[in-house]
N, C-alpha and C positions, 0 to 999 in steps of 0.2 A: 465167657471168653470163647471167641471161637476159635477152631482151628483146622488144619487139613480134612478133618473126618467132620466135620459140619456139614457139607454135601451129603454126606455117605450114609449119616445119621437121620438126615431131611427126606433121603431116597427112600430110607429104610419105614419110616413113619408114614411119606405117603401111602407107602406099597403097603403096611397094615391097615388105613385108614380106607383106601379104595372100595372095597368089599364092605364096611361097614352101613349104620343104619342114616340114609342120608340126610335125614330131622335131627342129626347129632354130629353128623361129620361135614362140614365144606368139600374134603377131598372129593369123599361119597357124591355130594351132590353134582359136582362137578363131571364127576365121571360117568354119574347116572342120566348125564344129558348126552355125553356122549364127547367123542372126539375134535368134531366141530366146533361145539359150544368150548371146551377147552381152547383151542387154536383161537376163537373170537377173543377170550380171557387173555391169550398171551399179546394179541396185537392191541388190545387197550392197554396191557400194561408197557408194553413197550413204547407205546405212544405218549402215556403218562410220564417215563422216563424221557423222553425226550422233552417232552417241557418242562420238566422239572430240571434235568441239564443247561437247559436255555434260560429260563427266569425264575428260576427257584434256588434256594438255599441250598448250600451242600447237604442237610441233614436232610432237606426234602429228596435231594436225587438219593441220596444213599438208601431211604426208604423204599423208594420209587424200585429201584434195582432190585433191591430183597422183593419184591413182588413179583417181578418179571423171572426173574429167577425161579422163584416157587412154583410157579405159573409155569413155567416153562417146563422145570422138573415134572409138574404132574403130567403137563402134556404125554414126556416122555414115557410113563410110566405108563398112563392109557396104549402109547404103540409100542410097547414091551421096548422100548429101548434102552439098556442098559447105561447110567453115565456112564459107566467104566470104557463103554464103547464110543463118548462123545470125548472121553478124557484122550481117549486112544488115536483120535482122529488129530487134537490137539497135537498130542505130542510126536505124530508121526508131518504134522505140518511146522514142528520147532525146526527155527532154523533154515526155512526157507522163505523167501521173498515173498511177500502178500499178490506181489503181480506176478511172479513166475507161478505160484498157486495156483492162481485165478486162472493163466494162461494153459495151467493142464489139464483143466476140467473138459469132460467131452462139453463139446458144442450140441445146443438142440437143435 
């Protein structure tokens, strides 16, 4: 069953598994390719999710998701980014307007 620490618990396993031997760990090999090849892994699965939203079954997106997720968590873990710091961003943008958000981002 999952629950609020399922993230926390996912964070914690990749960040042992990183450093491991990467003929035994996914994470490992993942991250022994480098930051890149992670970043490539997170836009296939997010691209996965998106089809599987559009003509797939709910059990397939929900799959789909749990990938992109993981995926994404490793990435983070490769640029030392703490969720607790993505949580933070979250909740420092609760409660405000998605276009007032967007609107205060500096311009490039």
């Amino acid at each position: 069953m999952s629950s609020p620490d399922t993230l926390a618990r996912l964070e914690a396993t990749i960040a042992a598994r990183r450093t491991a031997d990467p003929e035994s760990s996914y994470v490992a090999r993942l991250n022994a390719k480098g930051p890149g090849k992670i970043a490539q892994k997170v836009g296939e699965e997010a691209t996965e999710t998106v089809i599987a939203a559009l003509t797939q079954d709910r059990k397939a997106l929900t799959g789909e998701a749990a990938d992109l997720i993981f995926h994404l968590m490793v990435l983070l873990g490769a640029k030392d980014v703490p969720l607790a710091d993505v949580l933070a961003e979250l909740d420092r943008r609760e409660g405000v307007s998605g276009i007032a958000e967007k609107a205060s981002r500096p311009k490039d």
